[in-house]
TIVEX-756101 format. One record per residue (C-alpha): z, x, y. Coordinates in steps of 0.05 Angstrom, whole numbers, padded with zeros to 5 digits, always signed. Layout:
// TIVEX-756101
ZXY;...
This chain:
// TIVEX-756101
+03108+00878+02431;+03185+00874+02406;+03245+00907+02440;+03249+00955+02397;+03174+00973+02399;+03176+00974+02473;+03236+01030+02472;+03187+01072+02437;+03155+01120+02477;+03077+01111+02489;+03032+01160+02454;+03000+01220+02480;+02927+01222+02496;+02883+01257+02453;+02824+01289+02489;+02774+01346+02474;+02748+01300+02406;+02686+01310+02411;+02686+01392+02395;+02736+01373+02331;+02790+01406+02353;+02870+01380+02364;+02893+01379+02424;+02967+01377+02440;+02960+01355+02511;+03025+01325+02551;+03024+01252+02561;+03005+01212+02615;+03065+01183+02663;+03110+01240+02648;+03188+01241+02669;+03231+01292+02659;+03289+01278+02620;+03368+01284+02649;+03382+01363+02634;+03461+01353+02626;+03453+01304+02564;+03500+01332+02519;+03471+01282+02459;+03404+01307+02464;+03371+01379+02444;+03380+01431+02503;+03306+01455+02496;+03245+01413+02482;+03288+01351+02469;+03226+01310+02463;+03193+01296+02392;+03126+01264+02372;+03112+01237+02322;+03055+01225+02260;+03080+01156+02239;+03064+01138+02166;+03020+01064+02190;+02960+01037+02162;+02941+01002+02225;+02888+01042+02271;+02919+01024+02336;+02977+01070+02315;+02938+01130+02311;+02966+01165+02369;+03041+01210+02375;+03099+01155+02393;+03162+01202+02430;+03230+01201+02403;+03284+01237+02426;+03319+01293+02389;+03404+01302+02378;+03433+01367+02388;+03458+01353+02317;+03388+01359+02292;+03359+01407+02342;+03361+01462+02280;+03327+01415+02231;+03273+01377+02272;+03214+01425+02274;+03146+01414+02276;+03123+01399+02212;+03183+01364+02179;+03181+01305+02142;+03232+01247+02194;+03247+01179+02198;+03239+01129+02248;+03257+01064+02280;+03192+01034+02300;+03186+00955+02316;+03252+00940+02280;+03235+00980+02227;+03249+01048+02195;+03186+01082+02181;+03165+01159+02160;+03125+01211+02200;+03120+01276+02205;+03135+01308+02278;+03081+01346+02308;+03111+01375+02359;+03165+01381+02400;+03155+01375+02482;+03206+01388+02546;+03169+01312+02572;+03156+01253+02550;+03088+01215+02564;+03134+01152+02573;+03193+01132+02635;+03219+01075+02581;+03288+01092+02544;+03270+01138+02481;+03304+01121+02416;+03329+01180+02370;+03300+01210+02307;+03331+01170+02255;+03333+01228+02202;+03300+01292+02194;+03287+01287+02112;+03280+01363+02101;+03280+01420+02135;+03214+01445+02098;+03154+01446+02148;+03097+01423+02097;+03057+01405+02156;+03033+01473+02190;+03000+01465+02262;+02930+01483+02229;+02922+01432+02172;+02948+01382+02238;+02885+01406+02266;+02849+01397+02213;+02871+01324+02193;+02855+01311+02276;+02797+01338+02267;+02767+01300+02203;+02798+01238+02226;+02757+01239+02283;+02696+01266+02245;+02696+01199+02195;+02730+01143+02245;+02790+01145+02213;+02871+01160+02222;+02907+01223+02216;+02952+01190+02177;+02898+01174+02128;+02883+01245+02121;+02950+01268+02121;+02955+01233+02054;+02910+01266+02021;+02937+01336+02052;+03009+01335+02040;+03030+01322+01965;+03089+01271+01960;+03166+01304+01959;+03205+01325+01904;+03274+01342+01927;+03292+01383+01865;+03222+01419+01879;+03242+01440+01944;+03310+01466+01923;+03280+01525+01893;+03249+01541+01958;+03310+01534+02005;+03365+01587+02020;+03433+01583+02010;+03480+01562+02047;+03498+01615+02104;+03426+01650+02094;+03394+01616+02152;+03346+01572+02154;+03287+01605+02115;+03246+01544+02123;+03194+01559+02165;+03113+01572+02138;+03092+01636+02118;+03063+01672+02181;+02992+01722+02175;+03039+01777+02175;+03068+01761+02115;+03011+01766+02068;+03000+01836+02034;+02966+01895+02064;+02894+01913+02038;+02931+01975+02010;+02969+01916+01956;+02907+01883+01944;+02852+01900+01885;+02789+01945+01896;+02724+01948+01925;+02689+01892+01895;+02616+01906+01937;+02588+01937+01879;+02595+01879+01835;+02543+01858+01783;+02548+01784+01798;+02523+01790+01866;+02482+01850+01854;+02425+01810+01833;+02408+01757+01899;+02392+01790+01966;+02442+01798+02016;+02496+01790+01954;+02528+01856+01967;+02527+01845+02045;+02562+01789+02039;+02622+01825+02000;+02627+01879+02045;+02627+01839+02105;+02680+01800+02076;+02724+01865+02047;+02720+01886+02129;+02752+01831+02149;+02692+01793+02172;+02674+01719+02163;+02604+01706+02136;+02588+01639+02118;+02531+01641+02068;+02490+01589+02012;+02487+01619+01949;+02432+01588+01905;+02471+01615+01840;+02433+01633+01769;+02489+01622+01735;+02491+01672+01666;+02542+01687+01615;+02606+01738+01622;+02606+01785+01682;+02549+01736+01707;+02582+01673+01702;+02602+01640+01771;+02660+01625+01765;+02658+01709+01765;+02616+01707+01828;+02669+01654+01860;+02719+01711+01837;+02686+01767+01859;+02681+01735+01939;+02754+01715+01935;+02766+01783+01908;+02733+01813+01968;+02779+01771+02016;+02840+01785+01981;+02822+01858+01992;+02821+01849+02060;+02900+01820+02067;+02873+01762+02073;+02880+01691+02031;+02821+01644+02003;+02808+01580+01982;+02759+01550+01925;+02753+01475+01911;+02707+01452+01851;+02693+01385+01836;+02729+01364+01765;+02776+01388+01719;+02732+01430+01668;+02713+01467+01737;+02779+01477+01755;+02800+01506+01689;+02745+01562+01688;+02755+01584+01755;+02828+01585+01760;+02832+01633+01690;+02774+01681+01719;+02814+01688+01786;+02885+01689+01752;+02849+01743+01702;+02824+01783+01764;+02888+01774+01816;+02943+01763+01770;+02965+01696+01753;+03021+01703+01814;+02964+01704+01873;+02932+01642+01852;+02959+01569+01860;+02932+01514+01826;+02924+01450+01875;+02899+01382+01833;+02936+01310+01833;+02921+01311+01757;+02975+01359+01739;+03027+01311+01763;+03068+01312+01825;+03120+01362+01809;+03070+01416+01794;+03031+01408+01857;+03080+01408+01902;+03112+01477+01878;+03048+01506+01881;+03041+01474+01951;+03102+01503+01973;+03087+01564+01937;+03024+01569+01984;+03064+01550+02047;+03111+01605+02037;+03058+01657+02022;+03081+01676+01953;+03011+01650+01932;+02957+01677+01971;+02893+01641+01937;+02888+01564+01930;+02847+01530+01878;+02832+01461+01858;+02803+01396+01861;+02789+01356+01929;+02865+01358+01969;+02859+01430+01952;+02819+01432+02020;+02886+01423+02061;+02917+01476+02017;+02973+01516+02077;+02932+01580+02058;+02962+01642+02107;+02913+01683+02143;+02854+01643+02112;+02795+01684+02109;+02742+01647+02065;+02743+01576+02034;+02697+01566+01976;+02659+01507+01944;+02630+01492+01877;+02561+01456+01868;+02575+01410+01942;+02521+01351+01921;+02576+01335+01869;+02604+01261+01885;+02677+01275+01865;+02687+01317+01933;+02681+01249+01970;+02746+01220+01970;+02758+01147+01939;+02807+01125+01996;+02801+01124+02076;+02767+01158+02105;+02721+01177+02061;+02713+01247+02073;+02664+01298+02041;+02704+01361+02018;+02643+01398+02047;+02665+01367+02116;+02730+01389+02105;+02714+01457+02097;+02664+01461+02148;+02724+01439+02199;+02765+01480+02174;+02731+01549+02173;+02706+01536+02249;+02770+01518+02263;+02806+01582+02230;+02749+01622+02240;+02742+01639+02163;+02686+01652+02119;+02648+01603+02080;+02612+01605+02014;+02571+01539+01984;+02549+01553+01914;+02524+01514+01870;+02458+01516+01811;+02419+01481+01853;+02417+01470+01935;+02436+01397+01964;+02402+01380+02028;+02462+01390+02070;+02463+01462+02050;+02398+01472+02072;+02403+01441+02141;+02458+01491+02152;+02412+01544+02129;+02360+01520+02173;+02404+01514+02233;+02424+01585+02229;+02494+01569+02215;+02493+01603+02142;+02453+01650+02112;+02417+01641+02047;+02431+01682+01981;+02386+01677+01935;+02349+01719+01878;+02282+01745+01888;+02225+01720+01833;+02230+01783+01790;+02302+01769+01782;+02290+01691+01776;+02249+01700+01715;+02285+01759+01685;+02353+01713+01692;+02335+01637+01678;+02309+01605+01616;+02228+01583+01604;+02220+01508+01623;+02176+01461+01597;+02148+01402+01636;+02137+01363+01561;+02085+01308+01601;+02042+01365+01636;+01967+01364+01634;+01973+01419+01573;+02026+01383+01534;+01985+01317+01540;+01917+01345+01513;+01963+01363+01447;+02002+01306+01445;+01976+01242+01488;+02037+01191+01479;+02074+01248+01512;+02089+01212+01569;+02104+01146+01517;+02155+01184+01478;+02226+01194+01487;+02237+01250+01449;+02164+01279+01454;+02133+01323+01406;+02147+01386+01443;+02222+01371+01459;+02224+01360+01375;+02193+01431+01367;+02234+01463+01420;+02303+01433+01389;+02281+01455+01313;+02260+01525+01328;+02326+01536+01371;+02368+01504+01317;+02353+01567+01278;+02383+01619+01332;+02445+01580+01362;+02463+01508+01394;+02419+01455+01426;+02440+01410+01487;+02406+01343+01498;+02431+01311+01559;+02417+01236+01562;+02427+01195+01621;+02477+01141+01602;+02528+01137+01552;+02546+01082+01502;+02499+01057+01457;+02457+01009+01487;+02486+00999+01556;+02424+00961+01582;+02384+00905+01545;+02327+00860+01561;+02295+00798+01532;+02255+00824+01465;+02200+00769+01483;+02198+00774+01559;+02232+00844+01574;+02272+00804+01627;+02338+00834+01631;+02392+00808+01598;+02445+00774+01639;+02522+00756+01634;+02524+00681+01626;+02585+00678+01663;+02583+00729+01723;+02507+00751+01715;+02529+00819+01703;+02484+00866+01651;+02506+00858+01579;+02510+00920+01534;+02508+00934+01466;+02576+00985+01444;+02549+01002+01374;+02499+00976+01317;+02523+00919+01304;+02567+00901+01364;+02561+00840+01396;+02535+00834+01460;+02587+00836+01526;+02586+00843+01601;+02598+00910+01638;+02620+00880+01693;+02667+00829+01672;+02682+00848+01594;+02666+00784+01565;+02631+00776+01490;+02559+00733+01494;+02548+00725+01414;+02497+00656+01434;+02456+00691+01487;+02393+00656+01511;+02342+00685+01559;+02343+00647+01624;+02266+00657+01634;+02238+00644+01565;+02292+00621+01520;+02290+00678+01475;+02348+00698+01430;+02335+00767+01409;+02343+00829+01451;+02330+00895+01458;+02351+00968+01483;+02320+00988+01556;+02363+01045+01554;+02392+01084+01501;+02455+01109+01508;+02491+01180+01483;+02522+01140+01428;+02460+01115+01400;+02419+01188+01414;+02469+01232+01371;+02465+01178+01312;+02384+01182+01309;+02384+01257+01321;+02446+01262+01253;+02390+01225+01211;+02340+01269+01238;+02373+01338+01230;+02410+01333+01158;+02462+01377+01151;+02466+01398+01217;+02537+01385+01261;+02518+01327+01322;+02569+01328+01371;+02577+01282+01431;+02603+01289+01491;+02605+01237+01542;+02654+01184+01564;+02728+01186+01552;+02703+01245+01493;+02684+01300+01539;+02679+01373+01504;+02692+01435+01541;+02663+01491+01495;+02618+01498+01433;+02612+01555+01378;+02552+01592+01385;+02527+01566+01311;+02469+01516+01302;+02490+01452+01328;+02462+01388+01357;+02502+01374+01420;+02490+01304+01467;+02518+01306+01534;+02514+01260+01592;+02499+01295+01656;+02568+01328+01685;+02597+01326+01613;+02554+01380+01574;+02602+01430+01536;+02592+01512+01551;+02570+01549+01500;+02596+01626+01494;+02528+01659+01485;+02484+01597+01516;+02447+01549+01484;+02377+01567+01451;+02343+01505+01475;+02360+01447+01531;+02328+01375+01525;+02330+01347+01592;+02325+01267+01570;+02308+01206+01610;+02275+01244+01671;+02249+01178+01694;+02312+01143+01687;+02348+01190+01738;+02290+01194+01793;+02285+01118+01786;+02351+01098+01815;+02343+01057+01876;+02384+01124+01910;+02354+01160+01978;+02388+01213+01939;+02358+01201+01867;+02307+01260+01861;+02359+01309+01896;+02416+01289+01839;+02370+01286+01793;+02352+01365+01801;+02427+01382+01811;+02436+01347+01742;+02372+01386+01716;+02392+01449+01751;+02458+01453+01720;+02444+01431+01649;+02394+01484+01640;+02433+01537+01678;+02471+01539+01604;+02414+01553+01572;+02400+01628+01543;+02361+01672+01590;+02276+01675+01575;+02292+01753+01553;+02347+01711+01497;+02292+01666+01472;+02324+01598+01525;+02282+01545+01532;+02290+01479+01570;+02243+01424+01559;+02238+01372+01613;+02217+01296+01607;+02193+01256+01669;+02131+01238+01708;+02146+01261+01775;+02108+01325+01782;+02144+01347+01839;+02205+01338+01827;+02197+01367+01764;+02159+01431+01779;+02212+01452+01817;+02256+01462+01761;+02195+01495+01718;+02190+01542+01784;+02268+01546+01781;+02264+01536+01860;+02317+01497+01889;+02318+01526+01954;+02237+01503+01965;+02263+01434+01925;+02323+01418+01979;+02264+01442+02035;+02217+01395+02025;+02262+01336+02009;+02303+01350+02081;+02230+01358+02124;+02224+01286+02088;+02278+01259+02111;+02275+01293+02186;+02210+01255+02184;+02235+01196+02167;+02298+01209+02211;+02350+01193+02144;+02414+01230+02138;+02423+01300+02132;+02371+01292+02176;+02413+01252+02228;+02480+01221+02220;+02503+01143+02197;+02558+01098+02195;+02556+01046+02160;+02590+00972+02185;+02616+00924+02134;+02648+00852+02145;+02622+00781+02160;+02566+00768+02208;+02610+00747+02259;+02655+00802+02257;+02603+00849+02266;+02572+00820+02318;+02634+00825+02360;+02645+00887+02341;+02586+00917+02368;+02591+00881+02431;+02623+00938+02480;+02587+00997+02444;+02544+01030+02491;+02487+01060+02444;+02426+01046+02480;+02379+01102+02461;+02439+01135+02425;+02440+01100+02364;+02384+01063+02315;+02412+00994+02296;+02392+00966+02230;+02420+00895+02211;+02462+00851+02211;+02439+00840+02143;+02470+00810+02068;+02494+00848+02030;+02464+00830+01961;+02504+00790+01907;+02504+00831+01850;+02518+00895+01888;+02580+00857+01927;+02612+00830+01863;+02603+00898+01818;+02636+00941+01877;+02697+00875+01880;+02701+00890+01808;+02705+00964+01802;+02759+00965+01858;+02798+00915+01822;+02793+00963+01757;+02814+01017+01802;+02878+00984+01823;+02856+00975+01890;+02856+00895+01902;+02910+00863+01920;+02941+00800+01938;+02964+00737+01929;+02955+00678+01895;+02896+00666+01853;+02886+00746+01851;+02857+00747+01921;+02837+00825+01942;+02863+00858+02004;+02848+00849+02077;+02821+00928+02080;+02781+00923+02006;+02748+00859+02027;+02716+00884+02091;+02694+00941+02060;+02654+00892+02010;+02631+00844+02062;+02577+00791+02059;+02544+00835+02113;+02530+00901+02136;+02502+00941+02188;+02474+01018+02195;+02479+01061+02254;+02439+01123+02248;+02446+01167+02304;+02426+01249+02319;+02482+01297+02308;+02488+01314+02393;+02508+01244+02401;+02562+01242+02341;+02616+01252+02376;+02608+01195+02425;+02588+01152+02378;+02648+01169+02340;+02688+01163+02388;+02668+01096+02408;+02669+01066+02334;+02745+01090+02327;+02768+01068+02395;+02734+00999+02377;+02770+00997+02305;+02833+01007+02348;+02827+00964+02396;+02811+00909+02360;+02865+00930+02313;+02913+00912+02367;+02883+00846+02379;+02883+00821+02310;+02833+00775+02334;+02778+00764+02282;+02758+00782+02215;+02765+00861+02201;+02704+00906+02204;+02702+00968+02145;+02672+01027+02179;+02650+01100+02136;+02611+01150+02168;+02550+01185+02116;+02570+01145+02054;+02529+01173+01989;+02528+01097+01953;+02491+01062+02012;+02426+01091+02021;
């Protein structure tokens, strides 16, 4: 340790981790600091501090002391700089203290940056909180909480000169009265329809926090959900208290934020999403923190939003994978959330088309309460579905089950080309993104990397989709074939067959970089990949639900669950039965697939969970997952006490192909780094390994285990002895 690391104070300890909360606790070997120091702050002249490091072993608050000159400025929550190890580094200061947890000589707070406290004590808690959750830092967190500063941003929310200091968060008292806020909402159409819908309204318009799992129909106008979203956030609002929605995308974001700025005037709501640029967010962040917004929406940071008085946080459709976040930790928006309204004791609404098993175990567990339709409303409110490779439809047409496009999906698409729109959703987009060997149906290989070689168009040549590289003299490596030919057929490829099929009717495509958002209710032939299908304003007459075995067939412990949520959601824009809506399903799996012609996603996410408690796989229990070299892991796990705590799978290799197209998509994504020859990062190549390792353990022992993984990670942090082991807790992309 260096001098000036050693004049640092020591950090506090943090205890009571394992219930998820922060605690703020005084430091151990505590002295109390000479009272007649005129250079120092008269009261609590002690600071710690959130330093802005990467490194785990400097996850904890290091103690600085605090000038008089800066006793007005340095409040918890401001932005400071540091010296730290010879160098000046930024933090935020948590809190301030009359002791320190060290006796060695404290340096000063370098600079306070701004007065603004963007970091209120409760999103602190939170960031502790999830940080301990997923094995990570607080600082990690913190970066995804608290947008970057923009001085000129924050000049519109400081006061002038003589006017105090106006800089501290908007308090619970300063959100509006009921008597401000709109009407009763309890009588609302959109939730009149599901069982226990009004309930839920009321208790929230009484100041109550229910935390409920709506199983949503979805429906046009008044019935849309974005309008049900609205009409819950409505009810909070008309309480005096604020809300919070996070949805998974952009489109999402869009819908929602006009229904709620339509509802609660454009002033109440504040729109939270990195892709709107950093000046943007931050004023709406800051309009947040200073409680002229009362609502946050937006996309995956929104969860942090500095809401006052939060009384309910909302999320869209939570088996999404955009709520996981792309950096460290890792975190599931749904986690977030969960943290958070336990934390602030606020309401909680998950809503989504269909019901992800994570839902359900809270369901089960008594934590939420279901809302769902009964059948009479079910029927009256969804569209008719077809299983097109049932017993019935195979008596009438036997290469049903052969067929892409089988005979009943054709009928269903020409008769609703005569009332309105149709939507086929196809699984991949391109035009031939996978290709086999014409003579041996091996499949067709990169001769470079080994990657899978894809077809763009017609008469494209072939390339690699890993590595981008044109193979116009391919030869089969099992064979020696030379032709090739389309495994799966891409959007591109669908909406040119279906132009020459349907003269003189529009084909539009949406998938890729060309996503649509809306349609005109006319006759059209629209091709969407799942996630990317366009609204239309009265619904679409029919929905083609392509490439059913393609979606269940992903080697995915999650495959038949996002392959009804993709289902679910397609044909939740479809016209009601009443409206003449039908939805025509492809795919062999009976049982995956009668759940959608039942429209039953609550009995769908049911059985799949009782699987997986059988088979003790996550929601079912918890899992981390260890990444790094064989050796590293090995030491790792050394001092981990998890006899009988924890099921150990591995060491075992990671495969090839997986390793090098994960390497590759992080270097797309701008995340490798180095030197050199292009070498990646220390932190991207332990997270793709040559081995791995799986810890599933129950949810009673989490919070050992946890705590164990990220004192370990530190520790051995500290050492920098070794190679570095990657560690994410309930990763989607594993299992």
């Amino acid at each position: 340790m260096t001098d000036n690391e050693s004049r640092t104070a020591g950090p506090s300890r943090r205890d009571g981790e394992s219930g998820g909360q922060l605690s703020l606790l005084h430091g151990f070997g505590a002295a109390n600091l000479p009272t007649a120091d005129p250079e120092r702050a008269a009261t609590l002249p002690i600071a710690r501090v959130v330093l802005d490091a990467q490194l785990p072993h400097l996850d904890r608050y290091f103690d600085y002391a605090v000038p008089a000159a800066m006793d007005v400025d340095a409040q918890p929550g401001v932005r400071v700089k540091v010296r730290f190890a010879g160098r000046e580094h930024a933090g935020f200061l948590a809190e301030r203290v009359a002791r320190s947890s060290t006796t060695a000589t404290l340096l000063p707070l370098g600079k306070v940056v701004s007065p603004l406290q963007v970091l209120t004590p409760d999103v602190l808690a939170l960031a502790t909180s999830v940080a301990a959750r997923s094995v990570g830092t607080v600082n990690d967190v913190l970066r995804s909480a608290i947008p970057p500063r923009m001085a000129r941003v924050e000049a519109e929310f400081l006061p002038a000169a003589g006017s105090g200091t106006g800089h501290a968060p908007a308090s619970s008292s300063g959100v509006a009265p009921a008597s401000d806020s709109p009407g009763s909402v309890s009588s609302s159409g959109a939730f009149g329809r599901y069982a226990n819908g009004v309930a839920f309204l009321q208790h929230l318009e009484a100041g109550e926090a229910p935390r409920a799992v709506l199983s949503s129909l979805g429906g046009f106008g008044p019935r849309a959900w974005t309008e049900e979203l609205t009409d819950a956030v409505a009810a909070t609002v008309a309480s005096g208290r604020g809300a919070l929605v996070v949805v998974p995308d952009q489109r999402d974001l869009a819908r929602v934020e006009a229904s709620l700025a339509a509802r609660l005037g454009a002033g109440t709501v504040a729109r939270l999403t990195g892709e709107d640029g950093a000046t943007p967010r931050y004023r709406n962040f800051l309009r947040l923190l200073h409680g002229s917004a009362r609502v946050a929406v937006g996309t995956r940071s929104a969860a942090y939003a500095p809401v006052a008085d939060l009384g309910l946080v909302c999320l869209w459709d939570d088996g999404d994978d955009q709520h996981v976040e792309q950096r460290a930790p890792y975190q599931h928006v749904r986690d977030v959330l969960l943290l958070r309204a336990e934390q602030e004791g606020a309401g909680m609404l998950l809503s989504s088309f269909a019901r992800s098993t994570e839902a359900q175990r809270l369901v089960d567990t008594g934590w939420a309460r279901a809302i769902q339709a009964d059948r009479t409303e079910v029927r009256r409110a969804t569209p008719r579905v077809v299983h097109a490779a049932d017993a019935f439809q195979m008596e009438r047409d036997p290469h049903a089950a052969q067929a892409r496009i089988p005979h009943a999906a054709w009928a269903a698409a020409q008769a609703g080309l005569t009332r309105g729109p149709v939507l086929l959703q196809v699984a991949r987009t391109g035009f031939s993104p996978a290709l086999a060997c014409d003579r041996c149906r091996h499949p067709a290989r990169c001769s470079s990397c080994s990657g899978p070689l894809a077809q763009g168009s017609r008469n494209a040549p072939l390339s690699c989709r890993w590595c981008g590289r044109p193979d116009n003299h391919w030869v089969c490596a099992e064979c020696g074939g030379t032709r090739v030919r389309a495994t799966v057929t891409g959007a591109t490829r669908t909406a040119e067959e279906l132009g020459r099929a349907f003269p003189g009717v529009p084909v539009i495509s949406s998938a890729g970089d060309h996503i649509i958002d809306t349609v005109r209710d006319s006759p059209a032939v629209v091709v969407a990949t799942p996630g990317a299908e366009p609204v239309a304003a009265g619904g679409y007459a029919a929905v083609i639900l392509l490439d059913g075995n393609a979606l269940l067939s992903r080697e995915s412990l999650r495959a038949g669950e996002d392959a009804l949520r993709r289902w679910f959601s397609a044909a939740a824009l479809a016209r009601p039965s009443s409206a003449g809506g039908t939805v025509v399903i492809t795919g062999d799996d009976d049982v995956a697939v009668g759940h959608l012609v039942r429209w039953d996603p609550a009995g769908a996410a049911s059985r799949e969970l009782a699987e997986r408690r059988e088979l003790g796989l996550p929601p079912a229990v918890r899992y981390a997952v260890l990444t790094g070299t064989r050796e590293a892991l090995t030491h790792f796990l050394e001092d981990l006490e998890l006899e009988g705590a924890a099921r150990v799978v591995g060491p075992a290799p990671i495969p090839p192909d997986i390793r090098r197209e994960a390497v590759l998509a992080a270097r797309a994504a701008g995340a490798l780094r180095g030197a050199g020859k292009g070498a990646p990062s220390t932190e991207v190549l332990a997270g793709q390994g040559s081995h791995r390792v799986l810890l599933f353990f129950p949810y009673r022992a989490a919070a050992g285990i946890t705590r164990q993984l990220r004192a370990r990670r530190a520790a051995l942090s500290a050492k920098r002895t070794g190679d570095p082991v990657h560690v994410r807790l309930d990763a989607l992309d594993v299992l």
